[in-house]
N, C-alpha and C positions, 0 to 999 in steps of 0.2 A: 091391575094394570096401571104405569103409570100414564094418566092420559095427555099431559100437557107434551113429553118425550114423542109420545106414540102421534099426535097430531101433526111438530113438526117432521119427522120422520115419513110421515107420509105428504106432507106438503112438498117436501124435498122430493121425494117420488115421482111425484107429480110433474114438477119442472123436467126432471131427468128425461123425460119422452121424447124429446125433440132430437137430442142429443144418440139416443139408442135408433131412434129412425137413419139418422145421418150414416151412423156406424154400419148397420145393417144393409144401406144403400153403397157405399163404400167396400163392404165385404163382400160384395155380390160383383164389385168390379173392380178392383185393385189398381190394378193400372191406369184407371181414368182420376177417381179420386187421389192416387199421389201426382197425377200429373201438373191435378190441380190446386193441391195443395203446397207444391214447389215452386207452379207460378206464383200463385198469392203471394208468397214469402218474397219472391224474388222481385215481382213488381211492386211490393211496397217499399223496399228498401233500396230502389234499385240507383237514387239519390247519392248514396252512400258513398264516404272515402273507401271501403272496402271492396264495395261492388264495382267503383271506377278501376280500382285496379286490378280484378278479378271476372268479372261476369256482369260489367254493363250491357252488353247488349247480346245476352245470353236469352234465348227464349225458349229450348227443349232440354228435355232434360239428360238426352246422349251428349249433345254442348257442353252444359253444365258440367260434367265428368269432365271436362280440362281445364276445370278449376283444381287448383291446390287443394291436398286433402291440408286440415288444422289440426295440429297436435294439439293438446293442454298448453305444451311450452310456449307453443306460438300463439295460443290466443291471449295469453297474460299482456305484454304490452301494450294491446289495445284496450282490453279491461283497466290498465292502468291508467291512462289516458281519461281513458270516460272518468273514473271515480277523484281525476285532478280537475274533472270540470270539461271535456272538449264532447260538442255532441257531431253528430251527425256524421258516427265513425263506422261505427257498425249496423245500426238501425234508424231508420228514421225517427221512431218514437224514443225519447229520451229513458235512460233506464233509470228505475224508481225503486230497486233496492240490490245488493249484493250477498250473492251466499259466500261466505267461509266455508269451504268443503273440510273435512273430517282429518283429512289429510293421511288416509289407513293405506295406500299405496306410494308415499313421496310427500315432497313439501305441501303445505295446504296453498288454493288457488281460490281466487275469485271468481264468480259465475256472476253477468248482470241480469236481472232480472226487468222485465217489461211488461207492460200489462195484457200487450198481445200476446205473449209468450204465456204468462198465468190463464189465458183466456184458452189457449191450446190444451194444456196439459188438465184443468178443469172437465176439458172434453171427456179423456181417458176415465180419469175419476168417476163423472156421474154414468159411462155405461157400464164399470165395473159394479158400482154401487145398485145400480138399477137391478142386474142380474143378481146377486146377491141377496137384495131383499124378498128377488122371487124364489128364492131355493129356500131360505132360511127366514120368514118373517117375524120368527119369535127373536129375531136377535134385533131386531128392530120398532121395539116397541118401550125400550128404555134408554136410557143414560147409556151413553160410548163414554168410552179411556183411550185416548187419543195420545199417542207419545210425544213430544214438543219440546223444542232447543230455542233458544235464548233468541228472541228477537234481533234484540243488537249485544253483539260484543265490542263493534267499533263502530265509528261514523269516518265516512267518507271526506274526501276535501269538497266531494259536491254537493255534501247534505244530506248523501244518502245511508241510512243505516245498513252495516254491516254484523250479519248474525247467520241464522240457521234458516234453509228452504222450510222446514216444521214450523217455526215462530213465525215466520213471515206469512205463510198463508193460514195458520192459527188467528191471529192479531188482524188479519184481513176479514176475516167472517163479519159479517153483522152481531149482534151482540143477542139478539134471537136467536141465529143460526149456533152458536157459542152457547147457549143454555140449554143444548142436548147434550152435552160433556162435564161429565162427575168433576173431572181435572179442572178447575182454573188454573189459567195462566201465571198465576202467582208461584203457584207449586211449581214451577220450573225453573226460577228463579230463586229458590234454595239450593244455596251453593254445598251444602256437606250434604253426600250423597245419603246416610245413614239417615239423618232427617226427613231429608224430602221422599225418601221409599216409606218411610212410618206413617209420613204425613199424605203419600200416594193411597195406602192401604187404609186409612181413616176418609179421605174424600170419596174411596170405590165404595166403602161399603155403606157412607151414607147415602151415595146414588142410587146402589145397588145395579150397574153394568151390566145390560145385554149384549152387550159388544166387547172384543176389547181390538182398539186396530194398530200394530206398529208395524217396522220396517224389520228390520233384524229379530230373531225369536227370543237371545238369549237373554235380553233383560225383562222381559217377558216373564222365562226361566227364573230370574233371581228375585221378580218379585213376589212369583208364587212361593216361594223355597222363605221369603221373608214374611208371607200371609203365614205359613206355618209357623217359623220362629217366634214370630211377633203378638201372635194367637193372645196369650194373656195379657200382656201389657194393652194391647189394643181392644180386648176385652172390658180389662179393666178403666181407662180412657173412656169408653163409652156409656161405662157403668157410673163414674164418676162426674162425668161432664167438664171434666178437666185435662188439659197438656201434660203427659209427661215432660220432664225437663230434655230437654231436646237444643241440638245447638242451632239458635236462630236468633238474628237482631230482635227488639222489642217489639217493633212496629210486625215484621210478619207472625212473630207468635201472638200478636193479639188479632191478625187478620185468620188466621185460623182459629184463633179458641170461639171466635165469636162465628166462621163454620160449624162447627163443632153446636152451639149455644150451649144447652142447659145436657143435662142426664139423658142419656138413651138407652134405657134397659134391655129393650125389646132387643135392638140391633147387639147388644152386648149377649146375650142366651143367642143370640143367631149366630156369633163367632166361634162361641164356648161351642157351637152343635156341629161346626166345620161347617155350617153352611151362610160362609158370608156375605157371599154375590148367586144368593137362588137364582136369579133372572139372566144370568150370564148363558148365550148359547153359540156363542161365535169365537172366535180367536180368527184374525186376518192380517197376516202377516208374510215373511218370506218362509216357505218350506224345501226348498230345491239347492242344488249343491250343496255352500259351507254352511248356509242354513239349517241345512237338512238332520246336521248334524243333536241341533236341539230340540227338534220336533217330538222325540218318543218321551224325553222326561215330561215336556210341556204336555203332552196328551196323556199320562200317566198321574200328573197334576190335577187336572181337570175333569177328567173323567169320562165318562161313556155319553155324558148328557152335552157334551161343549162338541163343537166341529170345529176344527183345525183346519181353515183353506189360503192356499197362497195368494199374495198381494200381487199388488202391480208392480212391477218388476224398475224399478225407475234409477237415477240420479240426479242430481239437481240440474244438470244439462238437460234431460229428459226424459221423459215418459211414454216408454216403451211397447210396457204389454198390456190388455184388457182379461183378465180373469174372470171367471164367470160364475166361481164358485163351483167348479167341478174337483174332482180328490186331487188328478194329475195336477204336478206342479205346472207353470207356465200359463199363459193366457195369446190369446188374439193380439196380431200387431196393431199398434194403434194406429193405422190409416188416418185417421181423421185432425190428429196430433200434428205430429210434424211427416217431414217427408226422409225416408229411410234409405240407405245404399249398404249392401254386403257383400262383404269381402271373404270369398272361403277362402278357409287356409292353404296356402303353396300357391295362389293364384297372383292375378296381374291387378286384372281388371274388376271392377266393383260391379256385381250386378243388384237387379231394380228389386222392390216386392213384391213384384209379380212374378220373378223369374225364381223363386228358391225351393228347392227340392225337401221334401221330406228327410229328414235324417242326418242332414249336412249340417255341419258345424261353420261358421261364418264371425268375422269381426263385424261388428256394428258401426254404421257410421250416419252419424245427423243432420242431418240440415233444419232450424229448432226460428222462430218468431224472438228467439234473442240475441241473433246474432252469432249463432255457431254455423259454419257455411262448412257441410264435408268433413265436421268435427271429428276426430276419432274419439270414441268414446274409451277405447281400451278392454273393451269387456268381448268377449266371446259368448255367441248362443246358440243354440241347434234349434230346426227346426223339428215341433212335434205334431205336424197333423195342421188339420185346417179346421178352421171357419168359415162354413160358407166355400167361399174359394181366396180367404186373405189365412194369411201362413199364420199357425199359433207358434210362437217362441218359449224356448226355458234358459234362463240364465245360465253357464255352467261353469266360467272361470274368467278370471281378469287376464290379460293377453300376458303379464309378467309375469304371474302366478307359476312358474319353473323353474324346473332346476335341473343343471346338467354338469357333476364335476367328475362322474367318470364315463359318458355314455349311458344315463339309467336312463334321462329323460323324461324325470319326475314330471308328473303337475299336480295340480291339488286335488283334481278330480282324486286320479290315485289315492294321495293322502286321504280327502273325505270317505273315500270306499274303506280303505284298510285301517283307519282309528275304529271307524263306526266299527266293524266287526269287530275287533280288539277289547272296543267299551262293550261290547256285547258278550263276549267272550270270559274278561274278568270280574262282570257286573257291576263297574264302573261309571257314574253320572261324570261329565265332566262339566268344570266349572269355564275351562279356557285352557287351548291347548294352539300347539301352532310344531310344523316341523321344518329346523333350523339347519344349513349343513354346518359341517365341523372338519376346519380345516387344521393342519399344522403337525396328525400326528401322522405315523409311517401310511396310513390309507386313509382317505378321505371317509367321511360318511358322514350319518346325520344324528341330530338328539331332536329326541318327543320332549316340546316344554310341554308339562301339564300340572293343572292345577286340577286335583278332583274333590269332587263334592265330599265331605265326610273325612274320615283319617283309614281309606284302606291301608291297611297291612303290609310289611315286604312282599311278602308271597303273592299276595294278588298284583301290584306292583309288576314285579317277576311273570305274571302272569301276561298282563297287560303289555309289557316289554316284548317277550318272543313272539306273543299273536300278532302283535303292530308289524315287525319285523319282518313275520311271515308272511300276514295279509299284506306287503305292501310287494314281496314278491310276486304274488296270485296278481294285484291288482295291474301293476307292470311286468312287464317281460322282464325289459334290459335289469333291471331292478333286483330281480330274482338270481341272474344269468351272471350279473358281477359280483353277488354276494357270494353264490356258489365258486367262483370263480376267486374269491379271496381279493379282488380288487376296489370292494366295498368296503370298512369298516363295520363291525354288528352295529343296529341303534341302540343308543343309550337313552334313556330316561333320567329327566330331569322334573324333579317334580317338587313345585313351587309346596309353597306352606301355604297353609289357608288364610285369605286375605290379600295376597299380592296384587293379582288381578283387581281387587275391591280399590288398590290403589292407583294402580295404573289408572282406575276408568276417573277416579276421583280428579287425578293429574291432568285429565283430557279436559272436563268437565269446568274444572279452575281457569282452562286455556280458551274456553269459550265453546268446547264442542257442543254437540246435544247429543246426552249420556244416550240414549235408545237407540241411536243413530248410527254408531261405532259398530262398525264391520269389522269383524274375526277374521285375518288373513290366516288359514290352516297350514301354508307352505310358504316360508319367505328365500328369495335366492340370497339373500344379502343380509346375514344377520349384522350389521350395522344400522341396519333400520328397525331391530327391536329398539322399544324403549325400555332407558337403561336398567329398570327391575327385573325384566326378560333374557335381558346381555347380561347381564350379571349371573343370574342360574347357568350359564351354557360354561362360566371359570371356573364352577364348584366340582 
């Protein structure tokens, strides 16, 4: 066992108590705890250029509801504002770093970051965590692999660094709490993706990973698919005690060869046996909707001995759900986090977290200790079931995430349901797929971009083509109803050459993203937001 991992890991435990008591107390009354956690927010801030014009003298929380909801759109100006230097716009407490979001749905946006806001979303963390290590304690007694995007890509006019929600609160740990992760920070900061995955699978296996935690599953997927590929050279690397030639400035390849140090034989016969990360018994990530979609290869990867359970369901605005390590996707609202309003669909008015029914599908909306008041997140959830008596949530699609050019009235739900069958049907791994419409010829319809694992065949190809097609009728009505009906175009399949995707992620990755972090959109309404590797297959 390692014990230095295994100590902190339970010292961390240990703190987490306070934090699981709150939530507990909270779930038992929903109503009281968001009540009071809306004032908190509102009377700290309540100073504020934004609150004078919105909710100074706002004190419940039916009031509050005649505040403006925020779009993304409209929070930028004032984020803009802050990061040229003006404070006391949006929160009282000055903001002390900026996310770069990803930008997988539209232009990328700024998010500020506070330390009261880090202090909130910290909450959701440690009672995820907490539950967690009680279902699963062997995944907690070594080294985590932690996914992590670049601290800063830019600085601010007001000093403040501008990078990834993962770097920022990576780089924030204490330097203790930072030596239960295989990953140094450095390895994120290798900019050829090719490198830094080799250099990923040389840090894992000399930790050897009881954990492994990201956000999105599929690069998850590609690093196990690269522990196979890489199997001898990374064998051999350990056998040697030396770097392959790999593309890296001087200074980082001598900051890993000297991770690395001398010969490690033992560890080298333990890759040659397939068994690189014995101690590995967790994977925690997303599994629910477009997620959902890479779950069966990752669990087919891993094996019978690893547990596959869903994450906190978050974005850099916020954090959402509390997971408890149960199978079912979704977790506990975070009560304790920020304060929540939803929006079902076809409705007016926003109701509270106490008021949400089982079953119902709703838009999410935030009110967050960074200054997002009534934010529209853009994501839609359903509820599934309760905690206690606070609503459990599952993710299920981003509010644009459709498509409508004859009446089908796609969404991506649809899509996720009818590829999965499809990859199921022609035996099919997929590496990255997404479904495009296709406008211009006598009927409108759609094409499958897909990149699959391997070089299947025309025939299965052909295969994968009619099932998708079909299953995408089973999954929607209308869908089914215009195809038969000759008003749909049949789908076409467009199937990228292997590596494209590898470049895309490369091109995100150069721009500053954080490569783990990249959301898979399965349905876009507007193929002018492929990037142009993806728009380019849909001319061929």
């Amino acid at each position: 066992m390692a014990l230095f991992p295994s100590l902190l890991h339970f010292a961390g435990n240990l703190a987490r108590g306070k934090h699981v008591r709150a939530f507990e107390e909270a779930a038992a009354d929903p109503e009281g705890a968001q009540r009071a956690r809306l004032a908190e927010i509102l009377e700290r801030n309540r100073g504020t250029e934004y609150a004078g014009a919105h909710f100074a003298n706002v004190r419940t929380a039916e009031a509050y509801q005649r505040a403006p909801l925020l779009t993304p759109a409209g929070l930028q100006p004032w984020v803009k504002r802050e990061m040229e230097g003006a404070r006391n716009l949006l929160t009282a407490d000055a903001p002390v770093y900026y996310v770069r979001t990803t930008g997988s749905t539209g232009e990328p946006k700024h998010i500020p970051i506070t330390h009261s806001y880090r202090d909130e979303f910290q909450r959701t963390v440690h009672v995820s965590l907490w539950h967690l290590r009680q279902r699963f304690p062997a995944a907690f007694h070594s080294r985590a692999l932690y996914f992590v995007g670049s601290r800063r890509v830019a600085r601010a006019a007001d000093g403040n660094d501008v990078g990834t929600m993962s770097g920022f609160n990576f780089t924030q740990m204490p330097a203790l709490v930072r030596a239960i992760y295989a990953w140094p920070y450095e390895l994120f900061e290798v900019r050829d993706l090719r490198a830094r995955s080799f250099l990923a699978l040389l840090c894992a296996t000399l930790g050897d990973p009881s954990i492994i935690a990201g956000i999105f599953p599929a690069p998850i997927v590609y690093l196990l698919r690269d522990l196979e590929a890489q199997a001898e050279p990374l064998a051999r690397c350990l056998r040697e005690g030396k770097l392959p030639a790999l593309d890296l400035p001087s200074a980082q390849r001598d900051f890993f060869q000297r991770a690395l140090g001398g010969p490690r034989p033992s560890l080298a016969r333990r890759v040659e046996s397939g068994r690189s990360w014995p101690s590995l018994r967790l994977v925690y990530c997303w599994t629910g909707a477009t997620a959902g979609l890479y779950v069966p290869e990752l669990k087919r990867r891993l094996g019978p001995d690893v547990a596959v359970r869903d994450a906190i369901y978050s974005a850099c605005e916020g954090w959402c759900s509390i997971p408890m390590g149960e199978e079912e996707p979704g977790g506990a609202l975070a009560l304790t986090s920020h304060f929540f309003e939803f929006l079902e669909e076809g409705a007016e008015r926003p109701r509270f977290a106490w008021q949400l029914e089982d079953g119902k599908r709703y838009q999410i909306i935030l009110t967050t200790s960074a200054g997002l008041y009534r934010y529209q997140l853009g994501d839609v959830v359903e509820v599934c079931g309760f905690h206690r008596r606070a609503p459990r949530i599952r993710f299920v699609r981003k509010v644009g995430a459709a498509s409508n050019l004859a009446g089908e009235k796609l969404d991506e739900s649809h899509v996720n349901t009818a590829v999965a069958r499809a990859l199921a049907k022609a035996g099919i791994e997929a590496t990255y797929f997404t479904l495009a419409p296709r406008l211009g010829g006598e009927r409108p319809g759609y094409a499958l971009i897909l990149e699959a694992q391997g070089a299947p065949p025309e025939s299965t190809l052909a295969v994968l083509r009619e099932a998708a097609d079909a299953a995408l009728g089973d999954a929607s009505f209308d869908y089914g109803r215009l195809r038969a009906g000759g008003q749909l175009a049949p789908l076409v399949l467009k199937h990228l050459e292997a590596g494209t995707y590898a470049r895309v992620r490369q091109a995100k990755v150069e721009d500053g993203s954080a490569e783990a972090q990249l959301k898979t959109a399965h349905l876009v309404a507007d193929a002018g937001a492929l990037p142009p590797e993806l728009r380019a297959a849909l001319k061929t």
